[in-house]
N, C-alpha and C positions, 0 to 999 in steps of 0.2 A: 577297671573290672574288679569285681570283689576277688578276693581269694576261698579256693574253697578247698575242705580239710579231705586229704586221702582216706580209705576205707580204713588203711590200717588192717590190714590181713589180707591171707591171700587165700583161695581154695573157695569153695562150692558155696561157702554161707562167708565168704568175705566182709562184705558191707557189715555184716552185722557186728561186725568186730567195732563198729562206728555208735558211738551212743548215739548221736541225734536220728543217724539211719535207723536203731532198734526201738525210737521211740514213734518214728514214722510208720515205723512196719506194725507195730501193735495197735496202737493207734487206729492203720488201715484196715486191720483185722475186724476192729472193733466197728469199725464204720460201715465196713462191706456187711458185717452181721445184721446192725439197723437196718440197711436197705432191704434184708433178705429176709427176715424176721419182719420187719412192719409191712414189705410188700404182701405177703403170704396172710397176715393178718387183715389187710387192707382189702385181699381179695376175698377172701372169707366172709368178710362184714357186707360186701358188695352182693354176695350170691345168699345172703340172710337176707339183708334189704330188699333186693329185686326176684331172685328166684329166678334169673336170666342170664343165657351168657350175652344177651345187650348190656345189662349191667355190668360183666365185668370186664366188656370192652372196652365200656366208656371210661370206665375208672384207667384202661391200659393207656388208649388212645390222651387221655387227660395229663399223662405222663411222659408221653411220647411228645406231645407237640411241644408241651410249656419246654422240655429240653432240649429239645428241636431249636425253636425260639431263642433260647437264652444262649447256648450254648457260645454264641460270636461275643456274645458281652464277658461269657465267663472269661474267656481268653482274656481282653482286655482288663478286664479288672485284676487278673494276676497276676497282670505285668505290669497293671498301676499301682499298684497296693502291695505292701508289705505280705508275700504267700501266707505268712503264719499267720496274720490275722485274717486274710481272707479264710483259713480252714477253721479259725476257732469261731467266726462269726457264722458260716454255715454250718458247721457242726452242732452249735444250738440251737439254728432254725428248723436243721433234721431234726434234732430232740426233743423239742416244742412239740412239732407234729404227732409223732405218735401218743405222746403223753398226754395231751390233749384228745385224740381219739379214744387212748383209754378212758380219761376220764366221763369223757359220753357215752362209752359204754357201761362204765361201772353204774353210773346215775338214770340208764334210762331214755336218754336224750339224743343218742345218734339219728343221724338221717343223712340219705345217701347226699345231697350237697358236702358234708363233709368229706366223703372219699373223693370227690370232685377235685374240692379246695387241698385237700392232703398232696393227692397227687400231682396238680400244680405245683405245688412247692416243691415238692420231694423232687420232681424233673428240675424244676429251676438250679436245686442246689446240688445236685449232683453237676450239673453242669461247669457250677463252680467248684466244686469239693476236685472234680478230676482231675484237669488243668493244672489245678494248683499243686496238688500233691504231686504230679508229676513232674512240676517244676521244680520244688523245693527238695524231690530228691535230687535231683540232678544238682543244686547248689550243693547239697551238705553233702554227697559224695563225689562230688567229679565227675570228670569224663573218665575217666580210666575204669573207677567201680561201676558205670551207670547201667552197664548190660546186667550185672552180674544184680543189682537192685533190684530193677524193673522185675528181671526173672525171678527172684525172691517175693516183691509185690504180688506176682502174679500167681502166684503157689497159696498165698493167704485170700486173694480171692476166690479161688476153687478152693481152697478149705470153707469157705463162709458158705459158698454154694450147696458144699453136702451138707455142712452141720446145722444149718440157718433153717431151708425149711423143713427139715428132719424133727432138730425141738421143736418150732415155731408149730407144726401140724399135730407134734405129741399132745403137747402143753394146752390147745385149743381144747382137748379134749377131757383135760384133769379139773375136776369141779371148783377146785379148790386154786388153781390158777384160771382160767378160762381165757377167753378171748381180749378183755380188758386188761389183765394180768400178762400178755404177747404182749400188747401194744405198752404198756409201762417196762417190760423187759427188755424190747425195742431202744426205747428213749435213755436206761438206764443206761445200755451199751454205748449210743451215742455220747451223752455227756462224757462217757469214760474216754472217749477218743480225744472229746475237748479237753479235757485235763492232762491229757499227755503231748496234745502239742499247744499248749502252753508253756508246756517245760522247754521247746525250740528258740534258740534266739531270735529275734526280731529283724525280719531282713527288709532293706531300704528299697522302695519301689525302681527298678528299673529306666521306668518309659520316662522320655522327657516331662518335664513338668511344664503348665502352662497351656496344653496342647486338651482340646474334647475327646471325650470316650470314641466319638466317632473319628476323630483325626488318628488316632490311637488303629482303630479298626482299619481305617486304607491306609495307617503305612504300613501293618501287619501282611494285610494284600497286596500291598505294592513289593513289599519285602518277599513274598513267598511267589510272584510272579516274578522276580530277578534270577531266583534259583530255578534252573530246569530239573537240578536234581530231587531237590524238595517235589516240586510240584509233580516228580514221578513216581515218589513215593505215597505222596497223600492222593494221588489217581488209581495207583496200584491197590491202598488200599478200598478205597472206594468200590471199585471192580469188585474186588476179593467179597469183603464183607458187604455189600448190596446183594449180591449174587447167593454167594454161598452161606452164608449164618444164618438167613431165614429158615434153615432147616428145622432148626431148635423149636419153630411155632409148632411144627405138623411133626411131634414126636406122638404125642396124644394119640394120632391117626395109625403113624405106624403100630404103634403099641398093643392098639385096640383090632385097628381094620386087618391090620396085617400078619401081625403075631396073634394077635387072642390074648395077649397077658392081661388088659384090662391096665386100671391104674398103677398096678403093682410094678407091670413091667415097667409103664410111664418112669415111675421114680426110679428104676433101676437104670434104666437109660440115663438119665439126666446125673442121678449118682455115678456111673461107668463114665461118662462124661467128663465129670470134674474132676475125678480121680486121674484118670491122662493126662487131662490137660494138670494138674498138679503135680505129677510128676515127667513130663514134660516140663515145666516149667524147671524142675530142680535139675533132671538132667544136664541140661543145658546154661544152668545160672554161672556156668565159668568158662563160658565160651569165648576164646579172642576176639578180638575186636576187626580185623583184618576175615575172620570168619563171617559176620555179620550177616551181608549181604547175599555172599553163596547161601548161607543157610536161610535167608528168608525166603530167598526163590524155590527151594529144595521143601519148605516147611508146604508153600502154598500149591505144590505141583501133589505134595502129598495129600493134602487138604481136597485136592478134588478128586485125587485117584479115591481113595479109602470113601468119599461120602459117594460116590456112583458105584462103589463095591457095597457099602451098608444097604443101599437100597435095592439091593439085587439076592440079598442075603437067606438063604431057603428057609432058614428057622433063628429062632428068637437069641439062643445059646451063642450063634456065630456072629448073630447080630450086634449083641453086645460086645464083644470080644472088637469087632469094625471099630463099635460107637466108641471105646478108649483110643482108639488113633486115630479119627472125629474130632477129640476134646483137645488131644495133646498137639495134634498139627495145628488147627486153628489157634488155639491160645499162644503156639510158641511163633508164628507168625505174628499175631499181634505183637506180642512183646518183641521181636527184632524187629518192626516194622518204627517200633515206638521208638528202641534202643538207636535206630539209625537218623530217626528225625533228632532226638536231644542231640546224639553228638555231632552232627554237622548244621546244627541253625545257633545261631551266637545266644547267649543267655537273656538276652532283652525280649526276643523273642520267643522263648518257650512257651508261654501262656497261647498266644494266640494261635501259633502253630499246632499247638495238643488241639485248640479249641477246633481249631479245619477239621484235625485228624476226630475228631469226637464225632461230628456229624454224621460222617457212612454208620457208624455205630447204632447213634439215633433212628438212623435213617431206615436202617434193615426191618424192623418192626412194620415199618410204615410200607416195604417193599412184598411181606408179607401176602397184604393183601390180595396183589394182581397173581404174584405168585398159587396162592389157596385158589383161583379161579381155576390158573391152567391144570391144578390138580386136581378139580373137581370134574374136569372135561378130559382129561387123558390118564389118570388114576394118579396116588402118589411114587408108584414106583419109577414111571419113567418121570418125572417133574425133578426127583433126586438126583437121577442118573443125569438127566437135562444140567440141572446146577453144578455136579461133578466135573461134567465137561464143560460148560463154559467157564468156569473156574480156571479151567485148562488152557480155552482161550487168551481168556485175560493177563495169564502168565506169558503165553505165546509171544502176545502180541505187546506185552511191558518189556521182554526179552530185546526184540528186534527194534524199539524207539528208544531203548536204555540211553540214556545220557551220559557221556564217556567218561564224565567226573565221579558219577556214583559211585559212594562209598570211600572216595578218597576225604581225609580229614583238612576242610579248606576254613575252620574255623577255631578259633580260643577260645 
C-alpha cells in the first residue's frame, strides 16, 4: 500500500496546511466554476435556440443520462488509471467543450445539436472528474485529514454555486463580453484546474493489471456486497437524496407560485442555499472522526425536519431564513456520508465506491419528474412536507437495520 502524507496542521482549514491538498482544492474551485459558468451559458444558448422549456430539458436530461451512463466506468477508470491523469485528461475535455461553444457563437454558427453533444460530454466527464478527485484526495491526505478535506471541498463548491451563476448571468448581459465571451471564461477556468493538477505527483493505478474494465466493475460489486456496512451507507444515501434533493427542481414554483418573488426570489433561494450549506461545510471541517456517523444521522433527520418546515413557511423572509438549514444539512450529510465511505473502503476501491455513491446523485434529477406530477395533483406544499417526512422514514428505518460494524475503522 502506498504511503500517504499527513495534513500537516491541525484546526478547521487543517488539510490545507498540505500543498498537494491546496492544489486540489483550487483546482476544484476552478472546475466546479466551469461546470456552473458553461451550464448557465449552455442553458441560455438553449432557450435562444428553441424559445422552450423542451429545449431546455433536453439539453438537462442530455446531461443527466450520459452521467447516469458513465458514471460505473468513471469509478473504474480511477482505480485503473493513474487519478492525476485521469483529472488532467478530463479537465481538457471539460475545456474543449465550452471553448468550442464559444467559438460558434462568436462566428455565427451554433445550433442546438451542439448543446446536445456539449452536455453529453460534460455528464460523461463529470462523472469522471468526481470519483477521481475524491479519491486522490483521500491519497494525498489520509485518513485522519479526509473528513476535514471533503468538508473544505465542499465549501468551494457552494462558493462556485453563488459566484458561478451570479457572473456567468451578469456577463451575458455586457456587450462587450456576451455570451460567447461565458463560454471562453468557462473553458479558460477549466484549463486553470488542469494546470494545477498537473503540478500532483503521478500516482500508480491501483486495480490489478491484466484484468477488463468490466472484470474491474464486478469485483467493485462483489467488493461492496461483502460489506453490509458499506452497502448501508450507499442505500442510505440513495433514500436520502432520491427523496429529498429533488426539492432544488421546484424552487422556481415555490418562489413564484407561492411567495410572489418572481425570479428574484428564485436566486435568492438558491444563493441562501449555498451560503448554509458553505458554512455548514466549514463548521463542521474538524469534526472527529468517532463523531462521523452520529452526525450523519443527526445532519439527515435535520434535512427532512427543516425542508417539511420550508414548505409550510407563511412568507418569503422566513422562508429563506428554513432554505439556509436546507443548504447546510443536506450538504453536511453528503460530505459525512462521502467521509465515512473513504475511511472504511480500502484504497483500491475508492473509485468505484464514489462511483455507486454518484448515481442517487444523478439519479435525483431524473426522480424529479414523477415527483413534479404528485405536485402538480396535490400542490407544492404538501409534496415538500411529503419528502420532509419520508426523509424521516428513511432515517427510521437505516436506524433499525444499521449494521453493528458501522463506523468502526475495519480498514488501512
Amino acid at each position: 500500500m502506498r504511503a500517504r502524507r499527513p495534513a500537516g496542521g491541525s484546526g478547521r482549514f487543517a488539510a490545507l496546511h498540505n500543498r498537494q491538498y491546496r492544489l486540489l482544492f483550487i483546482g476544484g474551485l476552478f472546475t466546479f466554476l466551469t461546470m456552473q459558468v458553461a451550464g448557465i451559458a449552455r442553458a441560455w444558448l438553449a432557450f435562444e435556440i428553441t424559445g422552450t422549456n423542451t429545449g431546455l430539458g433536453a439539453v438537462m436530461l442530455a446531461f443527466g443520462a450520459s452521467s447516469i451512463i458513465a458514471i460505473p466506468y468513471g469509478g473504474v477508470i480511477t482505480d485503473r488509471f493513474s487519478k492525476r491523469n485521469v483529472l488532467v485528461a478530463a479537465g481538457l475535455l471539460q475545456s474543449v467543450t465550452p471553448l468550442g461553444l464559444g467559438v460558434a457563437v462568436a462566428t455565427g454558427t451554433e445550433a442546438f445539436w451542439m448543446l446536445l453533444a456539449a452536455s453529453v460530454l460534460q455528464g460523461a466527464m463529470i462523472s469522471l472528474l468526481a470519483p477521481a478527485r475524491l479519491a486522490l484526495i483521500s491519497d494525498v491526505v489520509g485518513r485522519e485529514a479526509i473528513t476535514n478535506a471533503i468538508f473544505l471541498s465542499m465549501s468551494s463548491v457552494q462558493l462556485a454555486r453563488v459566484a458561478g451563476p451570479a457572473a456567468a448571468g451578469a456577463l451575458i448581459g455586457v456587450a462587450v463580453f456576451g455570451l460567447a465571451g461565458v463560454f471562453f471564461a468557462a473553458g479558460v477556468l477549466g484549463l486553470l484546474s488542469v494546470v494545477l493538477v498537473i503540478g500532483l505527483p503521478r500516482s500508480a493505478p491501483l486495480s490489478p493489471s491484466g484484468r477488463s474494465a468490466m472484470g474491474d466493475l464486478l469485483d467493485g460489486l462483489r467488493f461492496v456486497r461483502s460489506r453490509p456496512d458499506i452497502v448501508h451507507l450507499l442505500a442510505v444515501s440513495l433514500g436520502v437524496v432520491l427523496i429529498g434533493f429533488p426539492h432544488m427542481a421546484f424552487l422556481p414554483v415555490v418562489a413564484e407560485d407561492v411567495h410572489n418573488s418572481g425570479s428574484t426570489g428564485f436566486g435568492l433561494l438558491n444563493a441562501v442555499a449555498a451560503a448554509g450549506a458553505m458554512i455548514g461545510s466549514l463548521a463542521l471541517a474538524n469534526v472527529e472522526r468517532r463523531k462521523l456517523h452520529p452526525y450523519q444521522v443527526r445532519s439527515a433527520v435535520a434535512f427532512g425536519i427543516s425542508l417539511a418546515v420550508f414548505a409550510v413557511m407563511p412568507d418569503f423572509y422566513t422562508a429563506l431564513a428554513v432554505m439556509a438549514v436546507v443548504g447546510a444539512t443536506s450538504t453536511v450529510f453528503q460530505a459525512l456520508n462521502n467521509s465515512l465511505l473513504l475511511t472504511m473502503t480500502p484504497v483500491e476501491y475508492h473509485g468505484r465506491v464514489q462511483s455507486l455513491l454518484m448515481l442517487s446523485f444523478s439519479g435525483f434529477a431524473i426522480a424529479a419528474l414523477p415527483i413534479g406530477i404528485i405536485a402538480d395533483a396535490v400542490g407544492i406544499r404538501a409534496t415538500l412536507v411529503g419528502l420532509g417526512v419520508l426523509v424521516l422514514v428513511v432515517m427510521a428505518v437505516a436506524r433499525i437495520v444499521e449494521p453493528r460494524r458501522l463506523g468502526e475503522e475495519t480498514t488501512l
